[in-house]
Every structure is written in structure tokens, then in C-alpha cells.
N, C-alpha and C positions, 0 to 999 in steps of 0.2 A: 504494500500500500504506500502510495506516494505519504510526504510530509504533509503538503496543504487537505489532503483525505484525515490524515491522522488528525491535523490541529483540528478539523471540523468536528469529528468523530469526540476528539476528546472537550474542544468546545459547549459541545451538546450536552454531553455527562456529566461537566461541573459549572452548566447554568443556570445562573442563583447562588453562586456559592461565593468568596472569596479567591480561588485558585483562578489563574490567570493564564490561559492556554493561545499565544499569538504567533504570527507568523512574521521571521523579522528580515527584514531587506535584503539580505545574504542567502535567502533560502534557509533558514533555518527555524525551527521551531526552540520558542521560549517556553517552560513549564516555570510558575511563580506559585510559590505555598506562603503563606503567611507565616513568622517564626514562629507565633503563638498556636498554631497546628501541628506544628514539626516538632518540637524541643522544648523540653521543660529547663524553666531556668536554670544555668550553669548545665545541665547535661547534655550529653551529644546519643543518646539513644532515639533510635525514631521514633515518634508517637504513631499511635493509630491512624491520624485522619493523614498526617504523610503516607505512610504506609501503602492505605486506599488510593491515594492521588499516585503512589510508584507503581501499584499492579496492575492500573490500565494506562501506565507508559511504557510496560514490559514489550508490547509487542513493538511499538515504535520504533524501539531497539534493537529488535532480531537478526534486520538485514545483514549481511557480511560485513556493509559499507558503513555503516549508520558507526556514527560515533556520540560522544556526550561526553560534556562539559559539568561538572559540577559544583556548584556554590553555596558555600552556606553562613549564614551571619554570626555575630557575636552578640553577647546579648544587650550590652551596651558597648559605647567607643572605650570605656575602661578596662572589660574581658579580656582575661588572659589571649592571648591572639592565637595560641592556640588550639581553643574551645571551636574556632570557626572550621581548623582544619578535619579536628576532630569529629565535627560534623558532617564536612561533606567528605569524610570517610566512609562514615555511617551509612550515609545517604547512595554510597558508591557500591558499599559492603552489600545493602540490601538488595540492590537490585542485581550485585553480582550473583547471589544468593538463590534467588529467582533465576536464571539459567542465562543474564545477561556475561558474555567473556570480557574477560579485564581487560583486554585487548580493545573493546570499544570505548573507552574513558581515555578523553584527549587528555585532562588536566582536571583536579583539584583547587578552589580556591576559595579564599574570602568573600561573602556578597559583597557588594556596592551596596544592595538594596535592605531591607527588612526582614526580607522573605529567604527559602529554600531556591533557586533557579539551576534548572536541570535544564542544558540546554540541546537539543540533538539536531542533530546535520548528516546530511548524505555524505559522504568521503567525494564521492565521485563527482559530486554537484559541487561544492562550496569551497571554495578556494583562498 
């Protein structure tokens, strides 16, 4: 299934909700979780309502090509800096976990934003 099929697919399933399923100028698909659905303060284990939001982006990520980007925040700008890495370990671990290869995860990183951002891209499309 193409990306713009998936973002639509997952668009559908989490509206009404907070989670933030868009398509961004590079061909690439943005997944946004709010932190306060992800992560209890100071810990890096996933919650629940993350969890739900990684098992219908598991297929997103099947293709050979598909890769993902992982991000995840701190809980404020004072947070140990590495509670953010810690996360989108988590966040990586989980959906490793689920039958995604470690082989599709470009990179680990701090959010910019507030939220979880799981970002996926076709290898072959996005440059």
C-alpha cells in the first residue's frame, strides 16, 4: 500500500482523536502522539494509547523499502536528555517487537515537538 493510502487509512482511524496522521512535502508520512498518551512522567515505557497508535502503523512499515525515523520528547526542557533517547528506544523496541527489522529505523532522536513523531518514508521514493 502506497504512503498517501496509508496516511488516509490511518487518518480515518484516529479521527476525533489527538494523534496527528499527515503527509509531508518529501513524501513522507508524519505519525504525532501526544506525550501525555505515550509516557508517564520521567519514564520511557510505552503506554497503552501509544501502543494502539504503533499496531496500526505496523503495516506501514513492512515494505523492504519503508524506513522510520523516530522521536520522542522530554518531559520538560530541564529532563535528563537522556529520558528523550530512552524513549524513542522504546518506541523503536516496540514496534521492533511486532515483527518491524531494525534494519528499517533511519535514526533515533529528541522531539522538537511535544509529542511521540514516528516518521516513515519509502527508501526508494525520498531522497
Amino acid at each position: 500500500m502506497s504512503l498517501p493510502a496509508e496516511q488516509r487509512r490511518l487518518a480515518d482511524l484516529f479521527r476525533g482523536t489527538p494523534v496527528v496522521i499527515e503527509m509531508q512535502a518529501d513524501g513522507s508520512m508524519r505519525v504525532a502522539v501526544p506525550l501525555k498518551f505515550s509516557f508517564d512522567k520521567g519514564r520511557a515505557a510505552v503506554k497503552p494509547p501509544l501502543a494502539k497508535v504503533l499496531d496500526y502503523v505496523v503495516p506501514s512499515l513492512r515494505g523492504d523499502n519503508m524506513r522510520a525515523r523516530v522521536a520522542a520528547p522530554l518531559d520538560t526542557p530541564k529532563s535528563a536528555a537522556s529520558l528523550a533517547q530512552e524513549r524513542a528506544t522504546s518506541t523503536r523496541d516496540y514496534l521492533v517487537a511486532k515483527g518491524i527489522p531494525m534494519t528499517h529505523f533511519a535514526a533515533l532522536a529528541p522531539s522538537q515537538t511535544d509529542g511521540v513523531e514516528i516518521v516513515v518514508s519509502d527508501a526508494a521514493l525520498v531522497r
